[in-house]
Structure formats: C-alpha cells, structure tokens
N, C-alpha and C positions, 0 to 999 in steps of 0.2 A: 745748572739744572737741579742737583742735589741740594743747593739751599735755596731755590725759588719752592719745591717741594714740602720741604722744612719748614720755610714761612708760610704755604697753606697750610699746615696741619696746626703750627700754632694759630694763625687768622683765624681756623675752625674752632679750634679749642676755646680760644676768646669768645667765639660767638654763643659757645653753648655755653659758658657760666655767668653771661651778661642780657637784660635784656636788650636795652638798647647801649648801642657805640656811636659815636660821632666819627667822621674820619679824623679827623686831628687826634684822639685818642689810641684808635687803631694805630696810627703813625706813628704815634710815638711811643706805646709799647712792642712794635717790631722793629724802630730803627729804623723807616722807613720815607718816603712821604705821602703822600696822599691822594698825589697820582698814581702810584703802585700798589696804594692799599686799595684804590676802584679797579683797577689790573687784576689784582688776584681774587678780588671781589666776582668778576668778571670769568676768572675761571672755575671758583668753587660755583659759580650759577650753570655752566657748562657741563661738569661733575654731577649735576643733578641736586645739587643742595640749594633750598629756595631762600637767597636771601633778600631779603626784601629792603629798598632802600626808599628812605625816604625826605622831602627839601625840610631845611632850617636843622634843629639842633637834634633828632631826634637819631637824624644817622641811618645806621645800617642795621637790622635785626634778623635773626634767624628764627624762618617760618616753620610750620608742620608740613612734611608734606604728603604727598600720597604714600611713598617707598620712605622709611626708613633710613636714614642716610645712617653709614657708620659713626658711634659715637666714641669720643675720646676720651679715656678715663687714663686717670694716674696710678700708679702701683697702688695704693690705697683704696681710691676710688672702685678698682676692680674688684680689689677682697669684698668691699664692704657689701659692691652688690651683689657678688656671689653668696656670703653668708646671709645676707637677708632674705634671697629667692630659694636659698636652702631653709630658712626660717617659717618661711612662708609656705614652703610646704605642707608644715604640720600646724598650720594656724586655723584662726579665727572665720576664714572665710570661706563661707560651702564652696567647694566647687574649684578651689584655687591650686589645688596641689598639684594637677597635671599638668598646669598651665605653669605653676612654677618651676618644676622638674624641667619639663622642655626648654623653657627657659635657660635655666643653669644650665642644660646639658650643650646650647648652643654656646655662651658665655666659655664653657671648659675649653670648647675646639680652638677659639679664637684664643685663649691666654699664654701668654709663653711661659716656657716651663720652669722658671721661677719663680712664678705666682701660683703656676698649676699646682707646684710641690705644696705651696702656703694653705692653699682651700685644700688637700686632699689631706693633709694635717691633720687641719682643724677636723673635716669631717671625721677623719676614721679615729680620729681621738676624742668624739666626743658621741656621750651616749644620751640619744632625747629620752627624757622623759615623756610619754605618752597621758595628756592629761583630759580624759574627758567634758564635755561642756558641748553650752550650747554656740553655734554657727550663726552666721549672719548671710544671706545670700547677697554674691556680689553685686546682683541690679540693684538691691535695695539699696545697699551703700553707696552706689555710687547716684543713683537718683537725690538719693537725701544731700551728699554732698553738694551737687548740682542745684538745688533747690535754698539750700545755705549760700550758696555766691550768688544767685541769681536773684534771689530773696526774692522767693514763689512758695507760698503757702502750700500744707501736702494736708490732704484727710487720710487718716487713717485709722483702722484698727487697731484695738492697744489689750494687751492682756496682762492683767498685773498679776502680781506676786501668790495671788488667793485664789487667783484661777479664772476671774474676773475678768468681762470686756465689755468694751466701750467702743464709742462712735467718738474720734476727735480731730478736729479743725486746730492745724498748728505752726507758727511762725518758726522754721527753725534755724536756729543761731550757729550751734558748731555741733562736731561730732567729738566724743572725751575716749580717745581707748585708754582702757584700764583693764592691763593684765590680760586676760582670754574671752574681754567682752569689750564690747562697744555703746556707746551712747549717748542721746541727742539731747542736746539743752535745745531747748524750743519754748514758743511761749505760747499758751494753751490759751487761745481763744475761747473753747468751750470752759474751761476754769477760771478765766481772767486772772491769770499768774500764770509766771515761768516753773516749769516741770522738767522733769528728767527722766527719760525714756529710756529704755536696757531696746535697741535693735532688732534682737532677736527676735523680740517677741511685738514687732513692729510688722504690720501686714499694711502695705500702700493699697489708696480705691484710687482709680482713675473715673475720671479726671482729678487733676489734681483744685489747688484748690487757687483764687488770684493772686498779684505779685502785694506783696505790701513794703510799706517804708519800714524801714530798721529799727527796733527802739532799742533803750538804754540796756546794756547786759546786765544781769542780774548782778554780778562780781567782777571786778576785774578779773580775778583770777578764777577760772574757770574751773581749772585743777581741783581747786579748794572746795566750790561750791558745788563740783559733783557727787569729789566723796563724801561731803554733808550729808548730801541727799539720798545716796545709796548707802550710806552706813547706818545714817539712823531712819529715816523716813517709813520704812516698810513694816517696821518690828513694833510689836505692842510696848516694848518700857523702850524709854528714852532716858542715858545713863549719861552723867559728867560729873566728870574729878578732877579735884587737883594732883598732880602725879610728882612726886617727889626726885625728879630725874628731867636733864636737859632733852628737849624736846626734838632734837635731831637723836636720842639714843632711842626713847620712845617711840620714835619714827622706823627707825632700822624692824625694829621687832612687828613692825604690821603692814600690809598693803593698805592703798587708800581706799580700797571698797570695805574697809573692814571698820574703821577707826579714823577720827581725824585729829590732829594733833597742832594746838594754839600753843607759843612761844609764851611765858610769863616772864621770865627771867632767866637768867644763864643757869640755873637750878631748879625752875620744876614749870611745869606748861599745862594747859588743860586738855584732857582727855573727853573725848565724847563718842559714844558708839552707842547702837541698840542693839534688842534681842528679844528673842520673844518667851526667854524663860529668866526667873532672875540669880537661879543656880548658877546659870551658865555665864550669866554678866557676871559674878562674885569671882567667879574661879576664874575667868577668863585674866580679869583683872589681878587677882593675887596673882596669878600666875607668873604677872610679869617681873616679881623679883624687886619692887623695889615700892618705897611706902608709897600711899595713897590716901588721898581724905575724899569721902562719898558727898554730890549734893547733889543729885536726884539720879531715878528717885526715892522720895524719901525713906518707900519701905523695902529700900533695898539696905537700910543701915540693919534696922531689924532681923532682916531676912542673913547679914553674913554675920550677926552674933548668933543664931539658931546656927548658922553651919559652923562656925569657929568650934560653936559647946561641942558640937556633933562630932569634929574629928580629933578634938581635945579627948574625949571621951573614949574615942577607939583610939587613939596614941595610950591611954593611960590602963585597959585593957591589956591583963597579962597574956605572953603566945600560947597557945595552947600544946604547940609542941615542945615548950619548955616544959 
C-alpha cells in the first residue's frame, strides 16, 4: 500500500511538469507497465484529479479543474514560490498584495518545518525597500495577455509621457517587465509601426477590437528592442557613444529602461540613451568612470567642453577657508 501511494504521488508529479505523457513513457519512468500506469491513472481520477486521456500518441494529460487539486513541489520548488508570493506583495500590480499574503500564509501551514525555518530566514533577514511608482491593474494585465495568445486586437487609451492621449487600435505581441513597470510591444495600427506602451498608463475600451494574423516581430529580441525604445524614444536629445569598457561591465552600471548597451569588441561597445537636458547626458556619461568618445548629438561635444572649462575653473579656484 505504501508504495502503490508513492507511485501516485510520483504519477502526479510527472503529470504537473509535463504536458502530455504517453503510457509507455509514464511506464517507464515508474518502473512499471502500462496496465498499472491506467490503474493508477484510474485512482488519481477517483482522488478528484481530472486526468484526461486520450487515443494514439498523445497520452495522458492533466486538466484544470474546478477544485484545486494539491500540488507537488520539491524543497526548492516550495522556497521559490514562497519568495516570489512574498515578492509580490510589494510589487507592480494594484491590488495583489492581499491576494499574495493569503497566499503565502496558506503555503507556510502546509511546509514542513525545514523549509518553514528557510522562508522565515529569508524573510526576517531581509529588509524591502519600499519603492514608489506607478501600478498596473490586474484585469488589465491579464486581458492584454489574453489578447497576445489569442491574437485579438484591444483599442485603447494611451497617455504619453507629456501628459498626452490618444485613441489607438493595437495588435499586441508580448508584455516586456522591466524593473517596477510593465509593457506592451504591440503594433499600432493607428501608426502603421510597432510601439511600445508603458501599461500603466494603458486604459482598455470595450469592446475590444477583431482577431488579426500575427506579423513579423519587430526584433527578435524583444528585451533589446524595448529598452531602445523607452530609453531613448520619449526624450528631446538622442545620445550614442563609443564607451571605452566591455559591454557586460557597462551593462552592470545601468537598468535597461535607462541605456542600451551594443557589443563592439571585447574592449568597448556602444552606448545609447536619451534625456531631455544635455547637462544631464554629459555627467550622466562621465560619470561612468571610464573613457568615452561622443557622436550624437553633435552639440553635445560643445556642450561638455563649456562644462569641462566650467569645473576646470572651480577646481583651480582657491578655498576660501584657506
């Protein structure tokens, strides 16, 4: 009895981190055959877990079903959802924090007390920082995503950066989290071109808008092409250098909403970011410690020889309290 028990929990195990199993499969990672793997099959459906079988290769799968069925996690598996639903507390999404907290708190009852001791660790040894910013409401997210698999067109309102809105019809592709915001690569019918949308500030009209075919992504790499777009796109100067440092060290020193960072050579990469003062690009830039050669734009070469004189000049300024 205690190892027919054992083989449902592993049987179950298998079926939540697989979509589909064949029985021959099932059989032979339990050791079993294939008439015991429909046996046990047979009683996890009994148990109340919907598994759903079906003819030729496609096998056995585990359904959704109404109730929740217990799920199986490994000593890892447990921390990691613990920390994330603690994570998620103080996140990005309006509305989620109670839902996470309840969450965790049913997670703690269930863990045994050598995992409890690991998450209550971490917790009590660790101090959030409390970071202001804007929220995303869950329907929203989860509509947009819904509407990305479904590839169903959404209108919506949009208000940019200057306080600015609009009316727009928009195909969209994926959602980019980045840091304590979210946002939509979509392809802007009212634009005819792919845009990048900050969520937030994303207000859905219903109805939505019809389904459309998929087109070509802007980038493969999505990553890439978002923080392009929120790094430089919004700001009046549009700034690129060549940076005299390996482009994974360049990288460490910025988030990708800030800056994006192209490989040249194992010794220096291009740098590109915007701003909407050009002070504030020269110093941002100096800042970073390490040489730099400017090409656009242009009158920002001008602009950091006025600031070099300028603090040339109070460095060479005697102290007044000497």
């Amino acid at each position: 009895m205690l190892e027919t028990s054992a083989r449902l929990l592993r049987l179950l195990s298998l079926l939540q981190i697989h979509r589909d199993w064949s029985g021959a499969e099932l059989a032979e990672r339990l050791g079993v055959t294939p008439r015991t793997v429909r046996r046990d099959v047979d009683r996890l459906r009994r148990l109340g877990y919907p598994v759903h079988a079906s003819a030729g290769v496609s096998g056995y799968r585990l359904g959704a079903g109404s109730d929740l069925p217990p799920l199986l996690l490994d000593d890892d598996e447990a921390v990691a959802v613990a920390v994330g639903l603690r994570t998620a507390a103080g996140g990005t999404v309006a509305g989620i924090e109670e839902s996470s907290v309840r969450a965790l708190a049913k997670l703690e009852r269930v863990l045994p007390s050598r995992l409890r001791h690991r998450v209550h660790a971490l917790q009590s040894m660790t101090v959030p920082m409390p970071a202001a910013g804007p929220t995303v409401a869950p329907h929203v997210l989860t509509a947009v995503a819904a509407a990305c698999r479904d590839h169903e067109s959404l209108r919506i309102d949009y208000r940019s950066h200057d306080g600015s809105e609009s009316s727009r019809l928009v195909e969209p592709h994926r959602l980019v989290a980045a840091g304590r915001r979210w946002y939509l690569v979509a392809y802007d019918t009212s634009r005819a071109g792919w845009r990048t949308f900050r969520l937030d500030r994303v207000s859905l009209r219903t109805p939505g808008g019809p389904r459309f075919v998929p087109r070509e992504p802007p980038d493969a790499d999505l990553v890439a092409y978002t923080s392009r777009g929120i790094s430089n796109a919004p700001y009046r100067y549009q700034g690129r250098f060549t940076v005299h440092a390996p482009a994974a060290v360049v990288a460490e020193r910025m988030s990708p909403t800030t800056a994006t960072v192209e490989p040249v050579d194992a010794r220096t990469c291009v740098l590109t970011c915007g701003s909407n003062s050009l002070d504030a690009m020269a110093l941002w830039v100096a800042l970073m410690g390490v040489g730099f050669e400017v090409h656009e734009p242009p009158e920002l070469v001008e602009h950091i020889r006025a600031l070099a004189d300028r603090l040339a000049d109070a460095a060479r300024r005697p102290d007044p309290a000497g």
